[in-house]
KEGU-254859 format. One record per residue (C-alpha): residue number from 1; residue in one letter; chain; x, y, z. Coordinates in Angstrom, 1 decimal. Example, Ala and Ser with C-alpha at 12.3 -4.5 7.8 and 13.67 -1.06 7.14 Angstrom:
@k: 1; r: A; c: A; east: 12.3; north: -4.5; up: 7.8
@k: 2; r: S; c: A; east: 13.7; north: -1.1; up: 7.1
REM end
This chain:
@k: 1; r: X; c: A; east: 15.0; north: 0.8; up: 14.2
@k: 2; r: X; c: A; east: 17.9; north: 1.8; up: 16.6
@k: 3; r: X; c: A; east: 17.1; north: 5.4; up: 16.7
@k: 4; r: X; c: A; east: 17.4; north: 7.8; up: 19.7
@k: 5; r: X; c: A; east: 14.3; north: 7.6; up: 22.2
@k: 6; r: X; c: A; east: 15.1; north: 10.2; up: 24.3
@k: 7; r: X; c: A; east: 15.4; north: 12.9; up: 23.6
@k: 8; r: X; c: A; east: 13.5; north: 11.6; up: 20.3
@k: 9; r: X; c: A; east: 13.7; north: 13.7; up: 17.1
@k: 10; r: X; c: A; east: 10.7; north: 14.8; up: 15.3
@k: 11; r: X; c: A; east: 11.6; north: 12.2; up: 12.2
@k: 12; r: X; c: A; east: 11.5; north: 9.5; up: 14.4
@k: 13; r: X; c: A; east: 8.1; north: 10.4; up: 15.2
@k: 14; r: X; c: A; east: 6.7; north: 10.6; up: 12.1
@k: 15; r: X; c: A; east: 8.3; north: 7.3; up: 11.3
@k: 16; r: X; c: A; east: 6.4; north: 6.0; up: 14.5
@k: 17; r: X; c: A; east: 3.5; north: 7.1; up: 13.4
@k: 18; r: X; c: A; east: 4.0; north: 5.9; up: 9.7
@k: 19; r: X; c: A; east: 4.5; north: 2.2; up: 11.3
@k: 20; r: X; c: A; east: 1.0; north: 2.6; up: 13.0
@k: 21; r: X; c: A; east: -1.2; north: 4.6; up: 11.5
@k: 22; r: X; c: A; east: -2.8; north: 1.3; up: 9.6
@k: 23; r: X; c: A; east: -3.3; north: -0.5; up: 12.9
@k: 24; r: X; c: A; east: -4.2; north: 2.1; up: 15.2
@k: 25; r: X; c: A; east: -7.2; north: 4.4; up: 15.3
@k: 26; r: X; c: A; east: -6.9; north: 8.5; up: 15.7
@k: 27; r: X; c: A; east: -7.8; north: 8.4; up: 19.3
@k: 28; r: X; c: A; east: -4.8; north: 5.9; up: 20.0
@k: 29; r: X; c: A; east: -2.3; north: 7.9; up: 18.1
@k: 30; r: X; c: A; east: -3.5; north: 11.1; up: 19.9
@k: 31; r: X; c: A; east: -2.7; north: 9.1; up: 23.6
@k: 32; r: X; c: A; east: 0.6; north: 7.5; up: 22.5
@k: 33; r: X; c: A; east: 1.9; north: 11.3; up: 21.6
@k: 34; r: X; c: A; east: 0.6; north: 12.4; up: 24.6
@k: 35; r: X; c: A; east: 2.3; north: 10.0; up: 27.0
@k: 36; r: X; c: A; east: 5.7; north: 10.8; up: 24.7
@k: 37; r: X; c: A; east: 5.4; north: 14.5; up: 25.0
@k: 38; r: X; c: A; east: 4.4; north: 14.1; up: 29.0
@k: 39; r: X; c: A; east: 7.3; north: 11.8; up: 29.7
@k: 40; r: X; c: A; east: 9.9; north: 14.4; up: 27.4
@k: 41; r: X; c: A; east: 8.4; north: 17.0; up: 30.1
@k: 42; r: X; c: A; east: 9.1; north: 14.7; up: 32.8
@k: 43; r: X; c: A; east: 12.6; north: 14.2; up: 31.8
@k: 44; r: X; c: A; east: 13.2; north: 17.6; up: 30.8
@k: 45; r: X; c: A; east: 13.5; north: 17.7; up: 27.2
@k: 46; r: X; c: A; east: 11.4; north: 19.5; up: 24.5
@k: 47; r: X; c: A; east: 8.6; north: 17.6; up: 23.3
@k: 48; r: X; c: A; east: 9.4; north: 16.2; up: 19.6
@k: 49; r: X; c: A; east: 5.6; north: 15.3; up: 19.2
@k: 50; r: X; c: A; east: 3.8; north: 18.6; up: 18.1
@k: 51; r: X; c: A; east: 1.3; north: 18.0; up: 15.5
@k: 52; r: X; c: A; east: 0.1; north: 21.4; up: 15.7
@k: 53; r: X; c: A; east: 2.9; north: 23.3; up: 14.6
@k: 54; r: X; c: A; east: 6.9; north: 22.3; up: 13.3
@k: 55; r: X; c: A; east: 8.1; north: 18.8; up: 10.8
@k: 56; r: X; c: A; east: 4.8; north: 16.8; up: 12.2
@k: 57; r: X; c: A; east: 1.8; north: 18.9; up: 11.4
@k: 58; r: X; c: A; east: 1.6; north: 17.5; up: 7.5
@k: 59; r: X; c: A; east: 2.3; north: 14.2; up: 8.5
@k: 60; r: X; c: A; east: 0.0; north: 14.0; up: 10.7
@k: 61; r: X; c: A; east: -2.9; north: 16.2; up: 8.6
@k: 62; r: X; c: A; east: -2.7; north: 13.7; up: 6.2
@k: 63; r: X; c: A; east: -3.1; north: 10.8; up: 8.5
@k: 64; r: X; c: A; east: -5.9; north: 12.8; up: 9.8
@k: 65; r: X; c: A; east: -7.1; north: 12.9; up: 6.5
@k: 66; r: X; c: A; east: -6.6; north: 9.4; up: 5.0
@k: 67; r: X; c: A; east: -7.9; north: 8.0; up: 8.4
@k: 68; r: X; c: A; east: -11.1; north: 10.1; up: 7.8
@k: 69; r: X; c: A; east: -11.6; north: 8.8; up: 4.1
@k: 70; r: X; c: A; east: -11.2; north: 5.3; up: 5.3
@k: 71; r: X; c: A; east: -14.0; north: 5.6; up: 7.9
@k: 72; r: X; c: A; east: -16.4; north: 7.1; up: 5.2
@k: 73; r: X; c: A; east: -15.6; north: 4.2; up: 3.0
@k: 74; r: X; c: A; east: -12.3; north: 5.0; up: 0.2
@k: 75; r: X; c: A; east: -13.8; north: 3.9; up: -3.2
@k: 76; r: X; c: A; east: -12.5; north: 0.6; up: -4.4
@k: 77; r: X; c: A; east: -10.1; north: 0.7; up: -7.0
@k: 78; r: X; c: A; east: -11.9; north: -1.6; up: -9.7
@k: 79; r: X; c: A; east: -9.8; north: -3.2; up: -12.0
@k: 80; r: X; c: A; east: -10.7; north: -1.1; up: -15.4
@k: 81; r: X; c: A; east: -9.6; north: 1.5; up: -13.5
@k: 82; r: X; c: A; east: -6.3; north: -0.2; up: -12.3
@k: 83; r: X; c: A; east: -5.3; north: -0.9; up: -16.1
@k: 84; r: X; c: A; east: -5.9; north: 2.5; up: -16.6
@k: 85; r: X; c: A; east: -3.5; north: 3.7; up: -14.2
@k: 86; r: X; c: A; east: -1.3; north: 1.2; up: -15.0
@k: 87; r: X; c: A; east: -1.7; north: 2.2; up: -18.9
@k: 88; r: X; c: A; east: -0.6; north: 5.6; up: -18.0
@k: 89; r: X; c: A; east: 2.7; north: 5.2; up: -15.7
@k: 90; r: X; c: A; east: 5.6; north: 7.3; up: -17.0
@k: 91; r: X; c: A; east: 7.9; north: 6.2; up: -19.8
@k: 92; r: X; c: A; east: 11.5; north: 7.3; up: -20.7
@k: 93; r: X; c: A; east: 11.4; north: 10.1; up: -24.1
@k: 94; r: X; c: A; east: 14.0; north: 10.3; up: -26.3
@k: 95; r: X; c: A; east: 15.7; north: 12.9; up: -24.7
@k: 96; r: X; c: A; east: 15.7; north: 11.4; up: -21.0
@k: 97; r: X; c: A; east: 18.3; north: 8.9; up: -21.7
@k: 98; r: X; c: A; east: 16.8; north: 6.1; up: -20.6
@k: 99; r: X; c: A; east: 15.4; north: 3.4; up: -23.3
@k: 100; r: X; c: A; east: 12.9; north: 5.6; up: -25.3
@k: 101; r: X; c: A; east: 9.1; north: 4.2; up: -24.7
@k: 102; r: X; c: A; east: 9.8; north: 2.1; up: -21.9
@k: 103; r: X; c: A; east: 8.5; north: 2.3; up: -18.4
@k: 104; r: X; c: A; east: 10.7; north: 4.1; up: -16.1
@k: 105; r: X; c: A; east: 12.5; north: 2.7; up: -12.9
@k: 106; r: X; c: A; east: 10.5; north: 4.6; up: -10.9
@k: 107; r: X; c: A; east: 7.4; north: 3.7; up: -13.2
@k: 108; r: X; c: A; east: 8.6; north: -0.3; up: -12.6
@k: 109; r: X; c: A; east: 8.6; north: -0.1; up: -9.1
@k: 110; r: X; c: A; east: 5.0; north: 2.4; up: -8.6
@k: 111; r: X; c: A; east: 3.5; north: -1.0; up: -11.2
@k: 112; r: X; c: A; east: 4.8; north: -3.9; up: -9.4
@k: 113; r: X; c: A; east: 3.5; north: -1.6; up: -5.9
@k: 114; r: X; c: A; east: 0.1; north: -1.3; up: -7.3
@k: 115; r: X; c: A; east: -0.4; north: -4.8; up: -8.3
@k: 116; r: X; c: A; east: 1.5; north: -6.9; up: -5.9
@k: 117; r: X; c: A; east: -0.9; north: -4.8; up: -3.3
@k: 118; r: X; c: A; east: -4.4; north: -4.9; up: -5.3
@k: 119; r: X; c: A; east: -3.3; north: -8.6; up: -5.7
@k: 120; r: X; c: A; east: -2.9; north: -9.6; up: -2.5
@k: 121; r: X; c: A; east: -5.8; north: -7.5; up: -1.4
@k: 122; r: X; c: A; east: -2.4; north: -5.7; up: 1.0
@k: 123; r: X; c: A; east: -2.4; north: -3.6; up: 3.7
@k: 124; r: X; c: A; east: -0.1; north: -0.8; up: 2.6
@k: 125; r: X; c: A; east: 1.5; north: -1.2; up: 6.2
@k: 126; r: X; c: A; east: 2.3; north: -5.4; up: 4.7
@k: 127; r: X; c: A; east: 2.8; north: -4.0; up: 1.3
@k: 128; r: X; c: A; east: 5.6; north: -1.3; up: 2.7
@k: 129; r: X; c: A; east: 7.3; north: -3.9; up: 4.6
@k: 130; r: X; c: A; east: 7.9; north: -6.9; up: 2.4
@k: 131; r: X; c: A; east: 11.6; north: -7.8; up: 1.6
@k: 132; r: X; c: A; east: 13.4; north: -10.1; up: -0.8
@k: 133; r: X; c: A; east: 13.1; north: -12.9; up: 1.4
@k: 134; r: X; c: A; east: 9.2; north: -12.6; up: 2.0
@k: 135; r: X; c: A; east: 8.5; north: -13.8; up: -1.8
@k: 136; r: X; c: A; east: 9.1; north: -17.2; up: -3.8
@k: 137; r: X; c: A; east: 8.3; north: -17.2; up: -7.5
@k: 138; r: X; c: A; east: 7.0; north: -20.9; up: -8.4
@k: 139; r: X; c: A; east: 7.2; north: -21.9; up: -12.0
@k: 140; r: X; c: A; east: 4.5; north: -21.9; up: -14.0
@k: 141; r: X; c: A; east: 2.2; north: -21.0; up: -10.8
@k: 142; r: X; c: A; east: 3.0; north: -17.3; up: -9.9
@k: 143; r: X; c: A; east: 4.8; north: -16.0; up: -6.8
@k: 144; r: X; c: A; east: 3.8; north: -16.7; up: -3.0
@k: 145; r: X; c: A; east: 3.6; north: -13.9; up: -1.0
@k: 146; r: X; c: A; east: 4.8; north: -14.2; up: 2.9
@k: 147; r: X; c: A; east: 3.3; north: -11.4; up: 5.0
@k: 148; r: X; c: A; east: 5.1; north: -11.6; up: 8.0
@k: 149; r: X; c: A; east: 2.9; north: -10.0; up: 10.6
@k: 150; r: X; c: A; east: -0.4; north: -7.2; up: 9.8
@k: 151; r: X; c: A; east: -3.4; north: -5.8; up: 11.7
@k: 152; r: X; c: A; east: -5.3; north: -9.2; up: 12.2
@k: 153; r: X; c: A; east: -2.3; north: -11.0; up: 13.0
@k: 154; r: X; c: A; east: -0.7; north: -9.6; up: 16.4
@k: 155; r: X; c: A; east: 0.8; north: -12.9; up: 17.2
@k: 156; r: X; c: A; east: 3.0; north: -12.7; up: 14.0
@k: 157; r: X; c: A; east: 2.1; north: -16.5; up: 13.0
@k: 158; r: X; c: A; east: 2.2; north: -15.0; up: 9.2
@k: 159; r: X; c: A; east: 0.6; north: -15.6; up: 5.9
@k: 160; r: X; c: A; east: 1.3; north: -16.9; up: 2.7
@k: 161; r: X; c: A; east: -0.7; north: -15.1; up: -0.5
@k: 162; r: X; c: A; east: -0.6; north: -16.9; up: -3.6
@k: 163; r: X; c: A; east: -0.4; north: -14.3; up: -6.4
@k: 164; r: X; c: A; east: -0.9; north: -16.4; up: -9.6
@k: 165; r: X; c: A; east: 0.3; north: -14.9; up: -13.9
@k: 166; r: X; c: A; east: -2.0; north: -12.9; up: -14.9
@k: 167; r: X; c: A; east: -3.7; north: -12.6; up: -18.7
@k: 168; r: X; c: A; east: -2.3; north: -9.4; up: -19.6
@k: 169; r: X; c: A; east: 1.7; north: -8.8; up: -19.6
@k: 170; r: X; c: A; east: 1.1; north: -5.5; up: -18.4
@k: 171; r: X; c: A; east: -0.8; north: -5.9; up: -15.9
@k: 172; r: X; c: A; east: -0.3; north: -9.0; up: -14.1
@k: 173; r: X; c: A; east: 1.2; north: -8.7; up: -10.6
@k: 174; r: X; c: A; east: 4.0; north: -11.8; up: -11.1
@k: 175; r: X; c: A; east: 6.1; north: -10.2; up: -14.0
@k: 176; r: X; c: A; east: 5.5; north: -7.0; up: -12.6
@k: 177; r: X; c: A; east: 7.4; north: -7.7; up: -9.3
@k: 178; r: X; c: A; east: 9.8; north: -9.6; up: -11.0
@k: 179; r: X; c: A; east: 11.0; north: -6.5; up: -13.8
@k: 180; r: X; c: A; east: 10.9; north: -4.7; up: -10.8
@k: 181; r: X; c: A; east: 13.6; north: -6.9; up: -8.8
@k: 182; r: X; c: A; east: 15.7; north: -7.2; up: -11.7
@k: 183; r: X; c: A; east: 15.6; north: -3.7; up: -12.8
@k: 184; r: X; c: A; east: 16.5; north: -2.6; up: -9.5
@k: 185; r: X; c: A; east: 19.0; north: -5.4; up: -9.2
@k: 186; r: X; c: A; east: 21.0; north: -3.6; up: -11.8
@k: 187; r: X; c: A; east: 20.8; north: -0.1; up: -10.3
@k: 188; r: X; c: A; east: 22.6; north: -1.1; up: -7.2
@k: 189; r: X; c: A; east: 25.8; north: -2.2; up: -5.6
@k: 190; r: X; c: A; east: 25.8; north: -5.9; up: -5.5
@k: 191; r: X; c: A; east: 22.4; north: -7.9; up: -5.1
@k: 192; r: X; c: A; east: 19.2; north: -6.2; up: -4.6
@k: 193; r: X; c: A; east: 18.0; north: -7.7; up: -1.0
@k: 194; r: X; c: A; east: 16.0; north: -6.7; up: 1.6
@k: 195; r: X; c: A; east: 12.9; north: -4.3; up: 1.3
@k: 196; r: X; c: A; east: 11.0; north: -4.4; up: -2.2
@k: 197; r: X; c: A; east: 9.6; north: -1.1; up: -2.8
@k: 198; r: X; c: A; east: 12.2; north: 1.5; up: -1.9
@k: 199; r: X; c: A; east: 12.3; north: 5.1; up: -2.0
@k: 200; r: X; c: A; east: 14.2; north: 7.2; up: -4.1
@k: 201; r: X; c: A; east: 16.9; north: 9.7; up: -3.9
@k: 202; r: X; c: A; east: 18.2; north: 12.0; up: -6.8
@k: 203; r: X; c: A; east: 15.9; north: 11.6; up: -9.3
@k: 204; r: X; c: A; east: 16.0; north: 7.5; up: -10.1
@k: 205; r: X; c: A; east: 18.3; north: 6.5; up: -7.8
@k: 206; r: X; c: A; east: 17.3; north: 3.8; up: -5.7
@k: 207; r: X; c: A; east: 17.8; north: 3.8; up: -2.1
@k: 208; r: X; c: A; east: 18.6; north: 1.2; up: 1.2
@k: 209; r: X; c: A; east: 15.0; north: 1.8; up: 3.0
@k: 210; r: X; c: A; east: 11.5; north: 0.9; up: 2.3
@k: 211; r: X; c: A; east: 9.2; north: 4.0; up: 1.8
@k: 212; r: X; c: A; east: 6.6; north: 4.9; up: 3.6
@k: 213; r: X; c: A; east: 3.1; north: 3.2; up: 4.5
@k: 214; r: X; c: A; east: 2.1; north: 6.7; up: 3.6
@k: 215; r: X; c: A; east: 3.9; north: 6.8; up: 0.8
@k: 216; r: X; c: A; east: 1.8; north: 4.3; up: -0.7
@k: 217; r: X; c: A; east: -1.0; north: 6.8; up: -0.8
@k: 218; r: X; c: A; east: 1.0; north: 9.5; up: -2.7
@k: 219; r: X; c: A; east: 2.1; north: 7.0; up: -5.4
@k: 220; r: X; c: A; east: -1.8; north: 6.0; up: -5.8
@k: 221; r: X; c: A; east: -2.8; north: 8.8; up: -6.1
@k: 222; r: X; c: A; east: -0.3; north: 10.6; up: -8.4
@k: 223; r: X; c: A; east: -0.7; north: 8.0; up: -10.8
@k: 224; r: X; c: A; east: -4.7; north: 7.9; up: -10.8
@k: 225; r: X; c: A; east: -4.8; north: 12.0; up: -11.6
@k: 226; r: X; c: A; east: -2.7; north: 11.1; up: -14.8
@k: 227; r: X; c: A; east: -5.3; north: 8.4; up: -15.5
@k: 228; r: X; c: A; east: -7.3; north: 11.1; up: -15.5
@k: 229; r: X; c: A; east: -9.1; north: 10.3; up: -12.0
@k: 230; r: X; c: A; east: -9.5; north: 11.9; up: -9.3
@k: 231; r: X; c: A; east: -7.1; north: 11.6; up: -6.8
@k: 232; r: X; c: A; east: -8.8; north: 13.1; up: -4.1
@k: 233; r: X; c: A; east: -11.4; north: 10.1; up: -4.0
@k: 234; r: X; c: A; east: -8.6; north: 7.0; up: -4.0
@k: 235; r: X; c: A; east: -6.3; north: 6.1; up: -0.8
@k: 236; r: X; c: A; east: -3.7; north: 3.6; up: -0.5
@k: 237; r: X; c: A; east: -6.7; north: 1.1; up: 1.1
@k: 238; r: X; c: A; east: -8.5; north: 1.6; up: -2.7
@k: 239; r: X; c: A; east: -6.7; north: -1.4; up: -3.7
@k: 240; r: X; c: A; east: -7.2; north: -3.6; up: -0.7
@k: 241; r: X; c: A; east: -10.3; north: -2.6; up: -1.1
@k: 242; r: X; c: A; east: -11.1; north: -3.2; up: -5.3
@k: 243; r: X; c: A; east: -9.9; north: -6.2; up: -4.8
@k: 244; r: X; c: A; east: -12.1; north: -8.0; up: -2.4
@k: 245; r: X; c: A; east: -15.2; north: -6.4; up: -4.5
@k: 246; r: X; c: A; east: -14.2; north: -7.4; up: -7.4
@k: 247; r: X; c: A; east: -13.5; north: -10.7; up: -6.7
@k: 248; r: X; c: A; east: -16.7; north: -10.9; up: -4.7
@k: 249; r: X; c: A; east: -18.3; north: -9.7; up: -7.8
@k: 250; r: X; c: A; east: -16.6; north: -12.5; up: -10.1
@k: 251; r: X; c: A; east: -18.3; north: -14.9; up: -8.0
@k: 252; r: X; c: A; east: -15.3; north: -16.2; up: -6.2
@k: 253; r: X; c: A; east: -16.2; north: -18.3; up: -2.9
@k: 254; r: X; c: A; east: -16.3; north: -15.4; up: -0.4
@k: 255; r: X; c: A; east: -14.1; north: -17.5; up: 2.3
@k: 256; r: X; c: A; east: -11.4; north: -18.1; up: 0.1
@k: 257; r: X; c: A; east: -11.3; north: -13.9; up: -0.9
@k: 258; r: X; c: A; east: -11.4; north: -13.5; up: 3.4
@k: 259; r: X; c: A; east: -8.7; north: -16.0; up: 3.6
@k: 260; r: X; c: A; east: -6.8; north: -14.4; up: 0.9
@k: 261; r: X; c: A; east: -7.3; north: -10.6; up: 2.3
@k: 262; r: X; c: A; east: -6.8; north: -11.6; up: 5.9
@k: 263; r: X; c: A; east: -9.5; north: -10.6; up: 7.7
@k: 264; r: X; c: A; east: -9.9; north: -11.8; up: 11.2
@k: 265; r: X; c: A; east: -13.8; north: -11.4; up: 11.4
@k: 266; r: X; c: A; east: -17.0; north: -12.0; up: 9.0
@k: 267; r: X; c: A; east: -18.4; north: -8.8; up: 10.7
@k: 268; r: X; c: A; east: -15.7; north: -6.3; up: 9.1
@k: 269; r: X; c: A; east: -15.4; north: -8.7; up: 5.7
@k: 270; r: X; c: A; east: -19.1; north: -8.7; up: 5.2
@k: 271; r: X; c: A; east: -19.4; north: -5.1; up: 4.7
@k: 272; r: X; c: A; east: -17.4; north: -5.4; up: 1.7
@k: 273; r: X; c: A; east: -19.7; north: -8.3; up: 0.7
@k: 274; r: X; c: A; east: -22.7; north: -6.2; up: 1.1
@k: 275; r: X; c: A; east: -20.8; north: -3.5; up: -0.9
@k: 276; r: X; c: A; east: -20.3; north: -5.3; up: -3.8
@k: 277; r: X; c: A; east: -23.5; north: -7.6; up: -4.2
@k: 278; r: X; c: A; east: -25.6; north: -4.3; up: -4.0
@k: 279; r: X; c: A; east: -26.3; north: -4.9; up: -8.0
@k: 280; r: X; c: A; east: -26.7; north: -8.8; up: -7.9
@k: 281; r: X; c: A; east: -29.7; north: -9.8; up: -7.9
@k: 282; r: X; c: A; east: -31.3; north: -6.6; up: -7.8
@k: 283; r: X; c: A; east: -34.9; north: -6.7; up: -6.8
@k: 284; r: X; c: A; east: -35.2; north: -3.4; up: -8.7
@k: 285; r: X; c: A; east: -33.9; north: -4.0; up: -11.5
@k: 286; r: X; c: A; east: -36.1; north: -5.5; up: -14.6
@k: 287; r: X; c: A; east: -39.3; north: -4.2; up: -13.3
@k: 288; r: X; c: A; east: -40.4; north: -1.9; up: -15.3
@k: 289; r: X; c: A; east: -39.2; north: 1.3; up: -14.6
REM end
């Protein structure tokens, strides 16, 4: 990202860790700021990688704390619950100024986030980092989905998702992404290229850089509570998550659903096959009780 290595500045730590925190566990992060804060030491500078105290300490708390969830198992975002969210997102009043019952930009962008990445069963570290260039709508199909380089795939060889229409206007992932591009087309100098799901600055104003894999999280979250769940229980990996058990559950052929999400091994897909069968077939169920 061109930025200063040393001295480093505390942001561009956090950023570091942002960029890893999907593909690296605790224990890894924990060396890697070690060896930065020992060699800042070495060359006589003030270590910018304090997690206990200073800029860091929340990022890293909630990495703690999102890393924690994942290992006890997030809840999968189902799908009645994703139209629920989705249902709920933000929408200009009469006296915002905006068109009056319409979703919002930032509303536009949070939809297209959660569906393009419960979709394409998405890391949020793959979801964060898509650009312009990474999708191709096909007529009539849906949009294919290029994810460059993720977790499973350290030699960057890349994978194309097929995200196909969905039934419901409002909730399918291809006309989603596309209000989003050409809402957001229109709220910025020239064409809208380069990353997808930006941040925002001043209220609705879109910016030049991706958000944050964390970010991802927040947006979830923030959304479910006025959905009326519980945001404590969901994390940005909810929606890899609901989507591979409820496709599972729909009977879809459980290679094609690893293809689709990516996974490198059966051992780590087959726990969210076990997850999701626990109520076919039930040998409890029917018996009696």
């Amino acid at each position: 990202m061109d930025r200063k290595w040393l001295p480093a500045e505390p942001k561009t730590i956090g950023l570091y860790l942002g960029a890893r925190a999907d593909e690296l566990r605790l224990a890894t992060l924990e060396r890697r700021l070690a060896a930065i804060a020992s060699l800042h030491k070495e060359e006589g500078h003030e270590s910018p990688a304090s997690v206990a105290e200073g800029p860091l300490r929340e990022i890293w708390k909630g990495i703690v704390r999102e890393k924690t969830r994942q290992q006890d198992g997030a809840p999968s975002l189902m799908v009645e619950d994703l139209r629920s969210i989705i249902e709920h997102l933000p929408r200009y009043s009469s006296s915002d100024g905006g068109p009056t019952g319409r979703l919002t930009l930032t509303a536009l962008r949070d939809r297209a986030l959660l569906l393009v990445g419960w979709t394409g069963a998405l890391r949020r570290s793959e979801l964060v980092a898509l650009t312009t260039e990474d999708v191709q709508f096909i007529e009539g199909e849906g949009v294919n989905v290029y994810v460059r380089r993720s977790k499973s795939d350290q030699e960057g060889t890349g994978l194309v998702k097929g995200l196909p229409y969905g039934s419901n206007k409002e909730t399918c992932p291809v006309t989603a992404l596309r209000q989003w591009l050409q809402a957001a087309d229109r709220q910025v100098d020239g064409s809208f290229e380069g990353d997808i799901f930006r941040r925002f600055y001043r209220g609705e104003s879109v910016g030049e850089s991706a958000m944050t894999a964390q970010y991802v999280s927040t947006v979830l979250k923030r959304h479910a509570e006025s959905a009326g769940l519980d945001p404590e229980e969901y994390s940005a990996h909810s929606l890899r998550a609901g989507f591979i058990t409820q496709a599972i559950r729909a009977g879809k052929a459980e290679r094609r659903v690893k293809e689709h999400s990516g996974h490198a091994s059966w051992e780590t897909f087959n726990q969210y096959v076990e997850e999701a069968g626990t109520f076919q077939d039930n040998p409890a169920k029917g018996i009696g009780l």
